[in-house]
DSSP file (Angstrom, degrees, kcal/mol; ACC not computed):
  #  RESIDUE AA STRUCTURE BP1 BP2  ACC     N-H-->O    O-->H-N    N-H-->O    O-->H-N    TCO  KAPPA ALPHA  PHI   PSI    X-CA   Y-CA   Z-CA
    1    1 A X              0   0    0      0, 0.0     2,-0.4     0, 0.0    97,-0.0   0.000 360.0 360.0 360.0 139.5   66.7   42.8  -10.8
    2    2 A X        -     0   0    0     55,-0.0    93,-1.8    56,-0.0    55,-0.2  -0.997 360.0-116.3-137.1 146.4   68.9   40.0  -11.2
    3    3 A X  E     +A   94   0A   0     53,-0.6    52,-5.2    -2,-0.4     2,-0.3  -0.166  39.4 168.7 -55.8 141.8   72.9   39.0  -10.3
    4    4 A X  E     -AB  93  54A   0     89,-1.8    89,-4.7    50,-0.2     2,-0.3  -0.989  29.3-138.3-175.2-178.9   75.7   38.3  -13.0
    5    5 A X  E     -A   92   0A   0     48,-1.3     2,-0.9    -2,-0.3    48,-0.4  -0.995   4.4-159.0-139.1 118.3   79.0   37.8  -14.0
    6    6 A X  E     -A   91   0A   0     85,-1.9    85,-1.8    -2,-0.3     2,-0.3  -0.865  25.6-176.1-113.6  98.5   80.9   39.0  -16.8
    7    7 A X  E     -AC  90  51A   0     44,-4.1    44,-2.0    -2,-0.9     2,-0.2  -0.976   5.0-166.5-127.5 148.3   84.4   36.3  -17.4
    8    8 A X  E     +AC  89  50A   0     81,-1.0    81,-1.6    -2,-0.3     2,-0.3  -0.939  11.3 179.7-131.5 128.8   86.8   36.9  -19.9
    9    9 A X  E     - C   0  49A   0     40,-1.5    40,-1.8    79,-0.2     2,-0.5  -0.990  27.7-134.4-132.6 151.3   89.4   34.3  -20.9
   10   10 A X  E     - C   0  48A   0     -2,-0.3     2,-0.4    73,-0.3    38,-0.2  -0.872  20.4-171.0 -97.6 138.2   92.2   33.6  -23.1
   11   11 A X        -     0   0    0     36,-5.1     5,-0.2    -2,-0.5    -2,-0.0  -0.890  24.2-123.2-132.8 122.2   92.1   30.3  -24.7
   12   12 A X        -     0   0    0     -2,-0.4    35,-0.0     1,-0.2    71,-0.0  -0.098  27.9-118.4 -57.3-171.9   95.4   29.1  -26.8
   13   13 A X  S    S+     0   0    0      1,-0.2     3,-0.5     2,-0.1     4,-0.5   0.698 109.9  67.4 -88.0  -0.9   94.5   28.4  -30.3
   14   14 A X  S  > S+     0   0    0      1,-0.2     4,-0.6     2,-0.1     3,-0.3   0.888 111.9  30.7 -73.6 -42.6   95.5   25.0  -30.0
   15   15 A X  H  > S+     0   0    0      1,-0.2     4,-2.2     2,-0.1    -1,-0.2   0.278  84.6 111.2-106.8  27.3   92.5   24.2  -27.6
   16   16 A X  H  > S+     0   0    0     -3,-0.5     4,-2.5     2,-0.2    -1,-0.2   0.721  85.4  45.2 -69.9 -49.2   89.8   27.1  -29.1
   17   17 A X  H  > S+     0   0    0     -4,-0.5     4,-3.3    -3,-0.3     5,-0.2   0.979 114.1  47.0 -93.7 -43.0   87.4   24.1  -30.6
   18   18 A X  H  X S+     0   0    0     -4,-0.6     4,-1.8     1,-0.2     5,-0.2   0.948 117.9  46.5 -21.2 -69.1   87.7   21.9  -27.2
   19   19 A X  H  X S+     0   0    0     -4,-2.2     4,-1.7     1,-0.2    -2,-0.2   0.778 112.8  46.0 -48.9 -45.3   86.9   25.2  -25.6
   20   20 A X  H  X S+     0   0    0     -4,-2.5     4,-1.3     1,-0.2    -1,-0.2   0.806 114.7  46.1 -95.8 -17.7   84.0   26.1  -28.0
   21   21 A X  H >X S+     0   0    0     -4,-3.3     3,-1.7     2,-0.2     4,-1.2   0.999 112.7  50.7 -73.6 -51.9   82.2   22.3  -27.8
   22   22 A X  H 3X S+     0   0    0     -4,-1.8     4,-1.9     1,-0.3    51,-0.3   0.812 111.4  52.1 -66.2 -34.7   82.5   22.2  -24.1
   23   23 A X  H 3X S+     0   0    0     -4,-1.7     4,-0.6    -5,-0.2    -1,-0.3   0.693 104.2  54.0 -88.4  -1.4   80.8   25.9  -24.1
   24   24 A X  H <X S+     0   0    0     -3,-1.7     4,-1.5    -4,-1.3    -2,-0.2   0.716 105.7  50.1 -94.9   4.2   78.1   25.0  -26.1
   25   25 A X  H  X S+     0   0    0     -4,-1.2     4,-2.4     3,-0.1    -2,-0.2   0.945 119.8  37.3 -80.1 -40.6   77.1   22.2  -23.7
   26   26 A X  H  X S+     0   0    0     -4,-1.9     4,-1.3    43,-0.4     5,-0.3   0.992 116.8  55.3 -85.8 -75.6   77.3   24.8  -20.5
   27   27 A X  H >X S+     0   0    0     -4,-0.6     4,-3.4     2,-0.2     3,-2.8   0.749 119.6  33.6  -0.9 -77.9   75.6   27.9  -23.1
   28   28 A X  H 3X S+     0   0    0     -4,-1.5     4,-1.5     1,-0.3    -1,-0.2   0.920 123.7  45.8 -46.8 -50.5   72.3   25.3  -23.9
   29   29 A X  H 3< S+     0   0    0     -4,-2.4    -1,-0.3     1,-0.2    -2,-0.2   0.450 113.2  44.1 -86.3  16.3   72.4   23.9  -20.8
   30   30 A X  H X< S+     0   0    0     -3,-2.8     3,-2.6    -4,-1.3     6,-0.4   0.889 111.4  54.9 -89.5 -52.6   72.7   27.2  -18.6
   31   31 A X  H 3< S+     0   0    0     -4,-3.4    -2,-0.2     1,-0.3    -3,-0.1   0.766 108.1  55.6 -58.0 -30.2   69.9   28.9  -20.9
   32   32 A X  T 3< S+     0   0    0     -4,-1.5     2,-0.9    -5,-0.4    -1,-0.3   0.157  81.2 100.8 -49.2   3.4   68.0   25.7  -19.7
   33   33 A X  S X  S-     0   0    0     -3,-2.6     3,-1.7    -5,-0.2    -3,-0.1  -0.755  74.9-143.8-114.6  93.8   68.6   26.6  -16.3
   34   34 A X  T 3  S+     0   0    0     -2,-0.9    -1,-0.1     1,-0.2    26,-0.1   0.763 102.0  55.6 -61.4   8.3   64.9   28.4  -14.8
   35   35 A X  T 3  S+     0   0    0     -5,-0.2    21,-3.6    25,-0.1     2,-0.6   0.675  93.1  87.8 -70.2 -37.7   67.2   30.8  -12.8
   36   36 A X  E <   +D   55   0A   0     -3,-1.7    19,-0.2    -6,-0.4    -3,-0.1  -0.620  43.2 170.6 -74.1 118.6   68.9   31.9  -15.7
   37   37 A X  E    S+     0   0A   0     17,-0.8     2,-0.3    -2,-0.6    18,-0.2   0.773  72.2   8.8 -93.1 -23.6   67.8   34.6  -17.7
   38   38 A X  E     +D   54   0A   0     16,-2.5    16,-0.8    -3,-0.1    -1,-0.2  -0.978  48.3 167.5-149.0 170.6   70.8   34.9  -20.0
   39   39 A X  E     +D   53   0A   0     -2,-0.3     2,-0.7    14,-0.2    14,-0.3  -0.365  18.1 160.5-174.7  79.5   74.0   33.1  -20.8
   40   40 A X  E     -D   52   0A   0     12,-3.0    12,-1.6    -2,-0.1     2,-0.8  -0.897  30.5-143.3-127.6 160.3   76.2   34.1  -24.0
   41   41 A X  E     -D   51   0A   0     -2,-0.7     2,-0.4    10,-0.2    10,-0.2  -0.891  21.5-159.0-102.7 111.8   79.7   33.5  -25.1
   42   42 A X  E     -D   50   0A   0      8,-1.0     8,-2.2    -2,-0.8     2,-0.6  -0.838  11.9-138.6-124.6 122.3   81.2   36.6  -27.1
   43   43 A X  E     -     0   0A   0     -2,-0.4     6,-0.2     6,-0.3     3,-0.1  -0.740  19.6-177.7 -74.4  62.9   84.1   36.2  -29.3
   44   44 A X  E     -     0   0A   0     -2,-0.6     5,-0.2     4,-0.3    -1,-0.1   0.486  46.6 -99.5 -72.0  -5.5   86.4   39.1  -28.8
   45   45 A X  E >  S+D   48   0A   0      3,-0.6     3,-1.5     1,-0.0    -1,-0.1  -0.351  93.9  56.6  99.9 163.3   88.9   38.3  -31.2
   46   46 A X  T 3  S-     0   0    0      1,-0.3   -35,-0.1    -2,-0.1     3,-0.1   0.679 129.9 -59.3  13.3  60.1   92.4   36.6  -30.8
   47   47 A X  T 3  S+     0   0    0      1,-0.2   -36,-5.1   -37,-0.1     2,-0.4   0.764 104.7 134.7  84.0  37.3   91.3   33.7  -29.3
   48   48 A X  E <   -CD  10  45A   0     -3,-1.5    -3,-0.6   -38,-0.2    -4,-0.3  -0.973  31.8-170.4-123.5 140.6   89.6   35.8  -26.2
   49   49 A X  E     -C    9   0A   0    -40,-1.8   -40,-1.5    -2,-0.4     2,-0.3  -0.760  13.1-161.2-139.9 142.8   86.2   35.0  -24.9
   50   50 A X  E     -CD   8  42A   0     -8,-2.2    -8,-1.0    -2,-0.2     2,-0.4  -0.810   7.2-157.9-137.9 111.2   83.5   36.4  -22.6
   51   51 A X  E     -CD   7  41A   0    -44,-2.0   -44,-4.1    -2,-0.3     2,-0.4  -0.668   8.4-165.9 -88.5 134.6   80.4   34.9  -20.8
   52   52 A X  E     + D   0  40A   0    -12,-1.6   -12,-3.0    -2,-0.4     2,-0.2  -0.944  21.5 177.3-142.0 131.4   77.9   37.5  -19.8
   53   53 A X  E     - D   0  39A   0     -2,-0.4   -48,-1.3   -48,-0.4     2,-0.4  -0.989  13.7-178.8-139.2  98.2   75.7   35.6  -17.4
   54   54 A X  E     -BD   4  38A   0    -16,-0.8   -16,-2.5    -2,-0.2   -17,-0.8  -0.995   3.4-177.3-140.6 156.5   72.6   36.8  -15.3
   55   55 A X  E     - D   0  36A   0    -52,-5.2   -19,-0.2    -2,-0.4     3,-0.1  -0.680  41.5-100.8-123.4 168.5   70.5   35.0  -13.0
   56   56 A X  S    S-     0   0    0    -21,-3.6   -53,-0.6    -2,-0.2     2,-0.3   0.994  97.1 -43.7 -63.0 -56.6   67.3   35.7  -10.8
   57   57 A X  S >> S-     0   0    0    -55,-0.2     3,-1.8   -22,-0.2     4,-0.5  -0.961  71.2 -70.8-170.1 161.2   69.5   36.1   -8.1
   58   58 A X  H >> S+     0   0    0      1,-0.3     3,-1.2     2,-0.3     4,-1.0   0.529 122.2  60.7 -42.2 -74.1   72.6   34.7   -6.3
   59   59 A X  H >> S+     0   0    0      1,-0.3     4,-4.9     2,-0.3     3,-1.7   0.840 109.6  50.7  -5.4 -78.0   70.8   31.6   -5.0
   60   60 A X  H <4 S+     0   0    0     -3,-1.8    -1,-0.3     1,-0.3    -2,-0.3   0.835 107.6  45.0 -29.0 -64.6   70.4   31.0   -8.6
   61   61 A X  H XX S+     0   0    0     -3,-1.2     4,-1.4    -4,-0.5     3,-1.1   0.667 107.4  60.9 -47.9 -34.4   73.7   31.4   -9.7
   62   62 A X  H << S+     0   0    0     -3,-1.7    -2,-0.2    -4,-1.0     4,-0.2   0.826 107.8  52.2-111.2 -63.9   74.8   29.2   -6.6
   63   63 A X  T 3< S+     0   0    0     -4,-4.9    -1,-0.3    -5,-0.3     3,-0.3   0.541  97.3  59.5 -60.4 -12.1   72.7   26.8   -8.4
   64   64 A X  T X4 S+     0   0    0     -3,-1.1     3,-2.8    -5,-0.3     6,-0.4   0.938  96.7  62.1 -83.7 -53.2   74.2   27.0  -11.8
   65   65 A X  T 3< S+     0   0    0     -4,-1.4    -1,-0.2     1,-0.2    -2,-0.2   0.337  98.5  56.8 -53.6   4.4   77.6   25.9  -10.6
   66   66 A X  T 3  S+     0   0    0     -3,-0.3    -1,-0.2    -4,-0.2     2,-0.2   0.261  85.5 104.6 -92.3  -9.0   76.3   22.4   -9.3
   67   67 A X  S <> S-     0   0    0     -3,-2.8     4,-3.3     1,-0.1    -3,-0.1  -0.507  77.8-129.0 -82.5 147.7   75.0   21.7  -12.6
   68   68 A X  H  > S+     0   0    0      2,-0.2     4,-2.3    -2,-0.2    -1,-0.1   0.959 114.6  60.9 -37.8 -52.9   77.1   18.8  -15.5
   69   69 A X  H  > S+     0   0    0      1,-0.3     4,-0.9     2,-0.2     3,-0.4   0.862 108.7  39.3 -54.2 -57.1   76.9   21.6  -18.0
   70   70 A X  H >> S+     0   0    0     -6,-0.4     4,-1.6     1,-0.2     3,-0.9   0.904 107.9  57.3 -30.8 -67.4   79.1   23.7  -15.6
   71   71 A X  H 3X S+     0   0    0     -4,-3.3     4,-3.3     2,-0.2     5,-0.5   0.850  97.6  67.3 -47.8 -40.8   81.4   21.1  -14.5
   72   72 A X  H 3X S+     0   0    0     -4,-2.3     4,-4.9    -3,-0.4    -1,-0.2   0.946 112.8  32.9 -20.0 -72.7   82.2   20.8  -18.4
   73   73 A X  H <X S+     0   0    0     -4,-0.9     4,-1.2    -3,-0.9    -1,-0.3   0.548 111.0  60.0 -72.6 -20.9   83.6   24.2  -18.0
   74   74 A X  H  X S+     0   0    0     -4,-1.6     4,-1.7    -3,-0.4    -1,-0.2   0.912 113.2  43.0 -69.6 -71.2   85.0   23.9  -14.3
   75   75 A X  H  X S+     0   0    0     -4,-3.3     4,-4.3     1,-0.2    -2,-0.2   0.920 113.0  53.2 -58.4 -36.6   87.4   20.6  -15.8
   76   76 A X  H  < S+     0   0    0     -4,-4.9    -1,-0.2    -5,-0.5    -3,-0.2   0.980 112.6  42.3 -49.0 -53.1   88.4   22.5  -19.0
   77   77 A X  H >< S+     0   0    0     -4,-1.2     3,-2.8     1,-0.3     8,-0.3   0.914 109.3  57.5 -79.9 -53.6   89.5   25.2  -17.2
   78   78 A X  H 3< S+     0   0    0     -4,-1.7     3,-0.4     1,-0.3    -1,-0.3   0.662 104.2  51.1  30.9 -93.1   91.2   23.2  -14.6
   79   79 A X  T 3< S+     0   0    0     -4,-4.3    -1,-0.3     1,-0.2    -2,-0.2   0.114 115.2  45.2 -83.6  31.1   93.5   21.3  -17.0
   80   80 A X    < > +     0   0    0     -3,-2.8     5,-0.9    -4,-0.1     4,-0.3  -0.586  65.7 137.2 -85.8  77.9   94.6   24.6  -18.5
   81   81 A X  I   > +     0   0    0     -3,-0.4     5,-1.9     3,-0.2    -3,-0.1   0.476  65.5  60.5-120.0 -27.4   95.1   26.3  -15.6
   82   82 A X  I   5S+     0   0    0      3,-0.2    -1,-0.1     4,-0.1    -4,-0.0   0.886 121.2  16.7 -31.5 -51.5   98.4   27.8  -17.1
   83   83 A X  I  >5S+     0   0    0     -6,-0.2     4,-0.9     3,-0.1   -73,-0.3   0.808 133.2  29.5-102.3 -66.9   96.8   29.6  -20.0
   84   84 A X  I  45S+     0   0    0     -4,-0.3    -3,-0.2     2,-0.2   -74,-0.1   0.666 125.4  41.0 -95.2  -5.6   93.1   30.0  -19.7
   85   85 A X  I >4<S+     0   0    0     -5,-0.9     3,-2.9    -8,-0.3    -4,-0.2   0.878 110.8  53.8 -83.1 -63.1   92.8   30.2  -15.9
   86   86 A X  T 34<S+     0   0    0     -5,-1.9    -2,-0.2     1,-0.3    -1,-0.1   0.718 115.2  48.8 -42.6 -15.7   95.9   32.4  -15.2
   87   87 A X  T 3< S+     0   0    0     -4,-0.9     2,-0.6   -77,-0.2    -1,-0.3   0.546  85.3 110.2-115.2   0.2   94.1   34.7  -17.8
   88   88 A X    <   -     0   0    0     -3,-2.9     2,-0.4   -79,-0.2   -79,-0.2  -0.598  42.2-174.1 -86.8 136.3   90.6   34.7  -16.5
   89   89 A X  E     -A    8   0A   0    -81,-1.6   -81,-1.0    -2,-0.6     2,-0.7  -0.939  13.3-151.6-115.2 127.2   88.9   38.2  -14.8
   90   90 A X  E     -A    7   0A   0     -2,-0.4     2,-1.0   -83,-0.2   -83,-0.2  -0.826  10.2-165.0-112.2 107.8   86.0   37.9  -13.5
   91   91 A X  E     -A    6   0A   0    -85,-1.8   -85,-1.9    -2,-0.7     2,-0.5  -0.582  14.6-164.8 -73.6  81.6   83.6   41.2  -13.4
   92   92 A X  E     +A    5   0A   0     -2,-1.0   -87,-0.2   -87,-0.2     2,-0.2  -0.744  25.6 146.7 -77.5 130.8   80.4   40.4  -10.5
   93   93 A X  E     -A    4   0A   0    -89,-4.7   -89,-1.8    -2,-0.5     2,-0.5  -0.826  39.0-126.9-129.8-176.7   77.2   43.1  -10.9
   94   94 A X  E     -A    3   0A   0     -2,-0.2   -91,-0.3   -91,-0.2   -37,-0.0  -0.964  38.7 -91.3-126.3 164.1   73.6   43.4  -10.6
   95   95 A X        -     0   0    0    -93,-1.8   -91,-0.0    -2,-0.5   -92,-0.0  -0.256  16.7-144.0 -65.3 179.8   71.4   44.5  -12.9
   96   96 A X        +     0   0    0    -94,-0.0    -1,-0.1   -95,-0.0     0, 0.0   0.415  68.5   9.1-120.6 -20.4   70.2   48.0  -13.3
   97   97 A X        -     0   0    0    -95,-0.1     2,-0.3     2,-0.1     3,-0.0   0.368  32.5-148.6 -95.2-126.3   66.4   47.5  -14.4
   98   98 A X        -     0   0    0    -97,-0.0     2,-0.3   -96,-0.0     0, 0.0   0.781  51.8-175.3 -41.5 151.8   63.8   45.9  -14.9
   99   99 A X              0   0    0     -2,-0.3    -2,-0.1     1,-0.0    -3,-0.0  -0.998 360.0 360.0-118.4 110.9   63.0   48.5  -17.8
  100  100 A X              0   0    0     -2,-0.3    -3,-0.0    -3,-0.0    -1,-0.0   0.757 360.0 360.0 -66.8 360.0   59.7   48.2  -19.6
C-alpha cells in the first residue's frame, strides 16, 4: 500500500505555460524519485490542473518535498499565491491494493 495526494489548482491563463514547464521539471523529476510510484498532471479543462501523486509511504512523500524539482513548484505557487494557491484543495489517501 502506498500514501498520496490528489491537488487541484487553478492557474490564470496568463501564467498556464510557466505553470506547465515548471511541472514538467517536478513530473520527470518526481517519477525519478525511488519512493515514488506515480506522479501525473491532468488537465481538467479551463486552465484547472490536478497532480495525482503516490508514494511508498509518507517517509517518502516527506522526501519528495526536499527535492529542486519540488521547490520549482513550491516558488511558482508562492508568487501566485492570489490565484493558484487561494484555489488549491488538497485531497490526502492511501491506497486500496496491492491488486494482482
Amino acid at each position: 500500500m502506498g500514501t498520496g495526494v490528489f491537488v487541484t489548482v487553478t492557474v490564470p491563463a496568463d501564467k498556464v505555460e510557466e505553470f506547465l514547464k515548471v511541472m514538467e521539471a517536478d513530473v520527470k523529476g518526481s517519477r525519478a524519485e525511488k519512493g515514488c510510484q506515480r506522479f501525473d498532471l491532468l488537465d481538467l479543462g479551463d486552465n484547472k490542473f490536478s497532480f495525482y501523486e503516490v508514494y511508498e509511504d509518507a517517509d517518502a512523500m516527506a522526501h519528495h518535498k526536499t527535492l529542486p524539482h519540488y521547490k520549482g513548484w513550491a516558488d511558482f505557487k508562492a508568487a501566485n499565491m492570489d490565484t493558484v494557491g487561494a484555489s488549491q484543495t488538497v485531497v490526502k489517501f492511501a491506497t486500496a491494493g496491492p491488486f494482482p
